[in-house]
N, C-alpha and C positions, 0 to 999 in steps of 0.2 A: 504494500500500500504506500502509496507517494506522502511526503511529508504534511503537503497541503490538505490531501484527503484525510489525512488524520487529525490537522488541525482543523476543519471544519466541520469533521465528526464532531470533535470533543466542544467546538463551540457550540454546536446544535444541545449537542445533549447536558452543555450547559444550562441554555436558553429554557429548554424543556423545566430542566428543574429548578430555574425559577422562576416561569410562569407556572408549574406547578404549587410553588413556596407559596408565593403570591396567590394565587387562586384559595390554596388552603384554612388564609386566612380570609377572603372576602367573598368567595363562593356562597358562602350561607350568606351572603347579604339580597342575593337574588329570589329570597323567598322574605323580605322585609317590607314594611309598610313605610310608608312617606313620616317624615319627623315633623312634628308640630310646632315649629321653630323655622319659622323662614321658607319651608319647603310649599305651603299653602301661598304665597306670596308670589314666590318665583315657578311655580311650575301647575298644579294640580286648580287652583283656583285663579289664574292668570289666566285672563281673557283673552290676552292675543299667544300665549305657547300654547291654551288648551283649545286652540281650535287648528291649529295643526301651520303647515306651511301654505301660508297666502303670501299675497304681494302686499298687503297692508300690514301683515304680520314681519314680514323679512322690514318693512320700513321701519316699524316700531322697533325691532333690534336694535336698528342704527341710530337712532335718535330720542333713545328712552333713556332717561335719567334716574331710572326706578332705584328706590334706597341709596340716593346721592353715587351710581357709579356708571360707569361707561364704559360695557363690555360684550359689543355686541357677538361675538363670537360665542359665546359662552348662552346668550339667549336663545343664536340658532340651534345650539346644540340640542338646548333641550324643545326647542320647537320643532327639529329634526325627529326627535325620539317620539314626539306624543305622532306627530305623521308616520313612522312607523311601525309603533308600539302602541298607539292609543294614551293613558292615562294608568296604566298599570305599572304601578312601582317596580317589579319586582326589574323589568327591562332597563328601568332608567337605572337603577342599580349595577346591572350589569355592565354598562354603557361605563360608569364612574370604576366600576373596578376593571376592564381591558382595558380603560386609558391608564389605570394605575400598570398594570401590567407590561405596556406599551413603553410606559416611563423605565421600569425597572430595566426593559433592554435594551432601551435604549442608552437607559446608562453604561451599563456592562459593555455594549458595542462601544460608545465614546470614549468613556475609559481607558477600554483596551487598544484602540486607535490610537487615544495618546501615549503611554505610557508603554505596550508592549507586554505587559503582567498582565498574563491570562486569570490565575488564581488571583491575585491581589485586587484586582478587577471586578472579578465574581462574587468575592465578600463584598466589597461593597455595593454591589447593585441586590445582595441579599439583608444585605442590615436594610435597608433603604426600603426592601421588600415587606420587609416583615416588624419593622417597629413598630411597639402600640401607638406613638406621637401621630402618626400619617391616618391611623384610625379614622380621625375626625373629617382630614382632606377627601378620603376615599370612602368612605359609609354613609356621609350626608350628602344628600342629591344636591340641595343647594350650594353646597364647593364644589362641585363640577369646574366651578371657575378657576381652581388651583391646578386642579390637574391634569388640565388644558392646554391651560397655561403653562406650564411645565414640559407637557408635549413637547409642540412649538419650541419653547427655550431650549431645549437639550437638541432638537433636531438645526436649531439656529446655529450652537455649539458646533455638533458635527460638522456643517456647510463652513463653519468658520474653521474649524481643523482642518478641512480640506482643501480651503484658501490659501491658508500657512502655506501647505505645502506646493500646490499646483499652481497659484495664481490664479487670474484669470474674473476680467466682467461678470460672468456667469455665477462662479459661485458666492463671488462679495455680495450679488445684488441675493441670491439665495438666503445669505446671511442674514441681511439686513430685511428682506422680506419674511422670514420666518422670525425674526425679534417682533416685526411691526405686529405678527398676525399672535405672538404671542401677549403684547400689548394689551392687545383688542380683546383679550380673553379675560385679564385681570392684569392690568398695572403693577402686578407684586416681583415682576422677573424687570424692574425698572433699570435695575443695577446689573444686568447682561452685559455691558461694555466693561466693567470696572472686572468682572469675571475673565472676560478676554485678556485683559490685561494681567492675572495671575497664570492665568495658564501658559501666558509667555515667558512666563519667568518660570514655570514648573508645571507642568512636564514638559512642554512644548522648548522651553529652553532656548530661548529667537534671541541667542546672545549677538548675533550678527545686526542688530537692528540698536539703534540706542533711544534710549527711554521716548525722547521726545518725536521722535517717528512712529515709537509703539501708540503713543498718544494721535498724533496726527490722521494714522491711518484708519484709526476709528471717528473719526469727527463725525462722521454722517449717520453711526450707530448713537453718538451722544446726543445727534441733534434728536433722533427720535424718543430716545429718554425724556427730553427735554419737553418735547413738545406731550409727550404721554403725560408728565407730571404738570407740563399747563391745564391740559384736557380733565386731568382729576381734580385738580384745587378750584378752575372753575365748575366742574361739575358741584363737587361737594362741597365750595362754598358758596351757591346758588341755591341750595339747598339748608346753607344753615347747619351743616353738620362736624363742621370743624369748630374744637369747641376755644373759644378765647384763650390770654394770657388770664383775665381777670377770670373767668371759669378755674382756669387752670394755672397756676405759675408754671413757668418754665424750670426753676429749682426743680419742684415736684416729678414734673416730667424728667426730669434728668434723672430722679433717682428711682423713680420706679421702673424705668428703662436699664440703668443698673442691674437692679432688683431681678426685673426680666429675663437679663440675658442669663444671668445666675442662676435662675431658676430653669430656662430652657436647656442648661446645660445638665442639671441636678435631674429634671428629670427624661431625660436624655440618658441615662446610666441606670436612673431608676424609675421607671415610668410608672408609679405605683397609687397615684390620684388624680388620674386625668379626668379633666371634666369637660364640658362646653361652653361654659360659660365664667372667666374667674372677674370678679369683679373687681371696678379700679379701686386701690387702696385708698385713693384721697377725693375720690368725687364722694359727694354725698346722699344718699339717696339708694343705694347700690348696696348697701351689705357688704362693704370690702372694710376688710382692718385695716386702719393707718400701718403702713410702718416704722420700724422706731430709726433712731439711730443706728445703735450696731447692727441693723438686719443690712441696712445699705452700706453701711461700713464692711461688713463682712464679707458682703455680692463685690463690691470694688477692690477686695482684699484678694478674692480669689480672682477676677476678671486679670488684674495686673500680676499673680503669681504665674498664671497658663499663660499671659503676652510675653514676662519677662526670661520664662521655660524654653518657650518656642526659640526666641531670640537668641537665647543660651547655646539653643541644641544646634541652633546652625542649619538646621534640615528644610530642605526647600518646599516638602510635601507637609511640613507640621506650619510652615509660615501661611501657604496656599490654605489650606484647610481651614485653617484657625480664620485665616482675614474672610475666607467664603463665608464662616458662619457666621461673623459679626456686620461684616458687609453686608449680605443678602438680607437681615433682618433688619438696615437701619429703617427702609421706607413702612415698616410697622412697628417699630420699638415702642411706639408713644409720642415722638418729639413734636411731631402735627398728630393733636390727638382726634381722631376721630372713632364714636361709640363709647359705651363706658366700660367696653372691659381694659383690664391692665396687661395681660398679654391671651393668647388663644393657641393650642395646639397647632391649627392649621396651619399658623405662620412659619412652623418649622419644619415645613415640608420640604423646601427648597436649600436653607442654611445648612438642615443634616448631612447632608451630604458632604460639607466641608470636615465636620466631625467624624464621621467615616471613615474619608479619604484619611484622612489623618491617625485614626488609632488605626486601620488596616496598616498604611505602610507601615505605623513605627512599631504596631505586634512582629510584621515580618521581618524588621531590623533586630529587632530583641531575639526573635527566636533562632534567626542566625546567628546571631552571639553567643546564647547560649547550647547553640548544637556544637559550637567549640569549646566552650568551657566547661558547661556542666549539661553532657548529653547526657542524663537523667530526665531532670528535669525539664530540658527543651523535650522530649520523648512525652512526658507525661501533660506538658502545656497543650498537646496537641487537639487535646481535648475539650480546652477552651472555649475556643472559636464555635464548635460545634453544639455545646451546652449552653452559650451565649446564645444562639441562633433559638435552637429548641424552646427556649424560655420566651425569650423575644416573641417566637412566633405565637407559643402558650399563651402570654400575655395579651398579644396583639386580638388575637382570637374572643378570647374572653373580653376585652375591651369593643368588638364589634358586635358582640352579641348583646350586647345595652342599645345598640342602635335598630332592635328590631322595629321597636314603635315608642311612641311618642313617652307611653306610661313609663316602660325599660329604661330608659334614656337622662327623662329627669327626676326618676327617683334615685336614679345612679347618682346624677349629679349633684342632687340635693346630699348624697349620703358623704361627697365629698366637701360638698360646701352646702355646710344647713344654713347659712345666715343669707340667702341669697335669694330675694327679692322677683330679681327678672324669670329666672329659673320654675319657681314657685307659682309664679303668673302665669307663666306657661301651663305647667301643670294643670292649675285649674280651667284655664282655658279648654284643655282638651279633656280635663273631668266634663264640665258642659257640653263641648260639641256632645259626650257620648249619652249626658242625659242624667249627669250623675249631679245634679244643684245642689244638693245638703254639702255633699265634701266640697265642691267646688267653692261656693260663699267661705266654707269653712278657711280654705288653702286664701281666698283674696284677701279675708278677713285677718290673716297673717302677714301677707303682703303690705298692707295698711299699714300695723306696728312696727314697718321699718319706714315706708314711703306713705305718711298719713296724706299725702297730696296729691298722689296720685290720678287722674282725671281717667284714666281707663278702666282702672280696680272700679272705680263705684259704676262705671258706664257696662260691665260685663256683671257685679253685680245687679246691677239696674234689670239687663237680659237674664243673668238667671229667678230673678223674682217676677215677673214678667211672665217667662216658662210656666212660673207654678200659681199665675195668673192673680199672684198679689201686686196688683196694678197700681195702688196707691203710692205703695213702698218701690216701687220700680221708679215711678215719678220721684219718688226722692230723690233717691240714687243719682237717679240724670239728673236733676237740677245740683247734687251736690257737685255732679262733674263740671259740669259748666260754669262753678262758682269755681272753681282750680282752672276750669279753660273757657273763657265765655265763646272762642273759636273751632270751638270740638266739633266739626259736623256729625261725626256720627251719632255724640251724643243729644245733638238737637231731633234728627231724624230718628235715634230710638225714642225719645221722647215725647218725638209726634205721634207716632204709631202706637206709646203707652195711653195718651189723651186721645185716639181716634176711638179707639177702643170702650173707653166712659162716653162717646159720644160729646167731646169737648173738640169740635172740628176748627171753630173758631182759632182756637191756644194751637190744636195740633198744623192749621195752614200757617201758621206764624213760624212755626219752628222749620218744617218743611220748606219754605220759600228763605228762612235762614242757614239752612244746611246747601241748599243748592247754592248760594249766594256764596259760601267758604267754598265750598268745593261746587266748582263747577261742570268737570265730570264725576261726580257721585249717581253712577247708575240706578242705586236702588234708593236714591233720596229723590229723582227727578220721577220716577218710576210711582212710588208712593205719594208723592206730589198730583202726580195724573190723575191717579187712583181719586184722591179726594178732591179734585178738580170735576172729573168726571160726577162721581156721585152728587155733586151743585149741583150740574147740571152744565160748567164750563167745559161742554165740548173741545173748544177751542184751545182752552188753556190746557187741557189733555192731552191732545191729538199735542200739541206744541212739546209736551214734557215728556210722551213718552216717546218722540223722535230724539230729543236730548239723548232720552237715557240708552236708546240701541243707537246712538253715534258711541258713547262711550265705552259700550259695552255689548259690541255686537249678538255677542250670546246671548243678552238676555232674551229668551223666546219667549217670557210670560208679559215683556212690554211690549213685543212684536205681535203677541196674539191679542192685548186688550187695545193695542191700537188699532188693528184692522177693525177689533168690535165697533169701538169710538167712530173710526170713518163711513161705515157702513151706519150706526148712529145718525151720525150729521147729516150723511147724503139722506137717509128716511128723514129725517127732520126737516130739512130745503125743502123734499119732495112735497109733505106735507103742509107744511106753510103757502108754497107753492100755489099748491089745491085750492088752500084757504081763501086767497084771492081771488076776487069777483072779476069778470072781464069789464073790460074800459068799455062805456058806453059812448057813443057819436051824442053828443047833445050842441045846440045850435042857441044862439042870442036870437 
């Protein structure tokens, strides 16, 4: 057998076994239900992804600013999946673990491209595989975005490794079009250029090039950074969701991004409380503990012993490693804070890998060393690597099966963090959808004694009292919402619907014509609107409100079927009045 026949066996039958790894752990996610948490947002009750691929659907990609972000690749995806899977979780799941899988060899092929270490290669596209941390990235339908994006960026990589070497128009603009298309997925691979330029210094090793050429000949990779991180600052600060200095100091941010990186590293070795949600230590409102002093003292203590280590060791694969994972994390450490958690698993989808890189090669510098000095022990280390995996993968597994459904997920998360607010809100939210209002009130009414202000808590207890058709007490509720947000549309339109109900149509058209007024496509506020338009007797103002409400919500077919009623209405009404009129008599002076 020829040498290359051999090496391509053994790559095959690498690749096999780890998309085999990989499948191990996310294979049972294809028999999972949607998460209650964002995934009703972006997929399953999204108007334009659940009606599949249109032309008005592909426009909304490109130009939707939905939850302050701009990532239309990421929308077709899954507008892609419900066109040909329908709305059934179990596909879209799928869809999120091959692209994990996708990533995993794609790694292992780049890798090995660069560097030439087949085995040293393969661990790391296996740790990568099978960490509980990527859990989050690859089980919840709504990060689709991550690991998409990720796609794209490692396939960018490649094109850019093969530019190194070959030159050529062709594969630069390859480059550069595979950053942009990773871009367009999620903004978090921002820092792809400042990447390029490590891997020129290690593995790639373009000692023939000097610094300021290595800089120059990316310029048109930095322009697109540049122009992605306009596209998201005005996105999300159009939106209002980047939060101040006066929100937030900048101190603060400083050191709970410390804190962060310390703790991504911590649990990165020990992944032993992952949750979905951790809250920011110093926003208020959120159930997060401040931190003290020596907790940031301690994070900064260790951050500069592993900077001053690396430095130490000389090694150009612990320097690469180390700056990937601290780089790839700056555009979400906190420093522009946007949301109120303080850091999130999924963001260390992309950084791990510098960490990888890093204990892979320097396990295999150590175990060389010691197969000369103490080949005992290098003999019995061998075992390591493989125990490490086993556990990993254990772990990761076990951490996937919390993401069966909604209930799994955040009572997991609660068990990791009880004092948590957001978390907890969800839960009752999805006690309600299933019908369950005692515990659900129960869980808001907990929610409250952290965020007594809350303008949603009383507007969801509002709807579950409402449910069990204590209408009075519903009405409070909404009005106490509205007294926290006089802006609430939803809570004006539950509102109206609590008051149509006692037959107070009056109070209920006031709130209805203010709900539509905040939100101007709120489909089932202009829909409801109709509704008691109609019943007046304002045809017209009907026929008018329930065109509003299917512009903004194509799907709605119950404002599509009461409006045909209304027009067929009006036209017997014309016709009738019509009637009613006497013919014009000829009369003469």
């Amino acid at each position: 057998m020829k040498k290359n026949e051999r090496s391509l066996r053994r790559d095959l039958l690498i690749c096999c076994l780890l998309a085999a790894a990989t499948w191990a752990v996310y294979g049972q996610t294809t028999g999972y239900d949607y998460a209650g948490y964002d995934d009703r947002l972006y997929v399953y009750d999204n108007p334009h992804v659940r009606t599949g691929l249109t032309r008005e659907n592909v426009a909304w990609a490109f130009t939707s600013r939905q939850e302050a972000n701009w990532f239309p690749l990421t929308r077709l995806s899954h507008i892609l999946d419900v066109e040909a899977f329908g709305l059934d979780p179990g596909n879209h799941h799928a869809t999120s673990a091959l692209l994990h899988v996708l990533n995993v060899l794609l790694l292992f092929a780049v890798l090995r491209s660069m560097t030439g270490a087949t085995g040293r290669s393969a661990f790391v596209a296996a740790l990568f595989a099978v960490h509980p941390l990527q859990v989050e990235s690859v089980a919840w339908i709504s990060e689709r975005k991550t690991v998409l994006c990720t796609s794209f960026g490692l396939l960018s990589l490649a094109a850019y490794v093969g530019w190194t070497r070959r030159g050529g128009v062709v594969l630069y603009l390859a480059t550069a079009g595979l950053f942009a298309l990773s871009l367009m997925s999620k903004p978090m691979f921002v820092t792809l250029p400042f990447v390029f330029l490590l891997v020129d210094y290690w593995p790639l090793e373009r000692s023939g090039r000097t610094p300021a050429h290595l800089v120059l000949e990316k310029l048109p990779l930095f322009a697109l950074s540049a122009v992605s991180s306009g596209v998201t600052w005005v996105v999300q600060g159009a939106s209002g969701a980047p939060l101040s200095v006066e929100v937030l100091s900048l101190p603060l941010r400083l050191a709970n991004a410390v804190y962060a990186y310390a703790s991504y590293l911590r649990k990165t070795l020990w992944p032993d409380d992952l949750g979905l949600f951790y809250p920011h230590p110093f926003l208020p409102g959120l159930g997060g503990v401040p931190l003290t002093a020596w907790q940031v003292g301690a994070a900064a203590a260790l951050l500069i012993a592993v900077s001053v280590a690396v430095a130490v060791s000389r090694r150009r694969y612990a320097t690469v490693g180390w700056l990937w994972f601290l780089g790839t994390l700056v555009p979400v450490i906190g420093i522009a804070q946007v949301g109120g958690q303080g850091m999130a698993d999924r963001y260390a989808y992309q950084p791990l890998i510098g960490i990888f890189v890093a204990l892979t090669w320097g396990g295999a510098e150590l175990y060389a060393t010691l197969r000369t000095r103490a080949p005992r022990v290098a003999a019995a280390s061998v075992f390591v690597p493989v125990l490490l995996l086993a556990a990993w993968l254990g772990a990761a597994r076990a951490q996937a099966a919390h993401w069966r459904d909604s209930f799994s997920l955040f009572e997991r998360v609660l068990a990791v963090t009880p004092r948590n607010p957001t978390i907890r809100y969800n839960l009752a939210n999805a006690l309600l959808d299933r019908g369950d209002h005692a515990e659900a009130i129960e869980h808001y009414h907990t929610v409250l004694e952290i965020t007594p202000d809350d303008p949603r808590v009383y507007n969801n207890i509002g709807n579950a009292l409402r449910d069990l058709g204590r209408f009075d007490e519903a009405i409070e509720h909404y009005r106490k919402a509205l007294e926290h947000r006089p802006g609430y549309a939803r809570a004006h339109n539950n509102l109206a619907a609590s008051l149509r109900v006692l037959q107070r149509d009056d109070e209920a058209l006031q709130h209805y014509r203010e709900a539509v007024r905040l939100a101007p496509r709120y489909s089932v506020a202009h829909a409801n609107l109709a509704n008691t338009l109609r019943d007046r007797g304002d045809l017209a103002g009907a026929i008018f409100h329930y065109r509003l409400a299917i512009a903004a919500n194509p799907g709605n077919t119950g404002a599509r079927r009461r409006l045909a009623a209304a027009l067929e209405q009006l036209e017997e009404r014309r016709r009738n009045e019509s009637d009613a009129v006497p013919n014009d008599a000829s009369s003469g002076s």
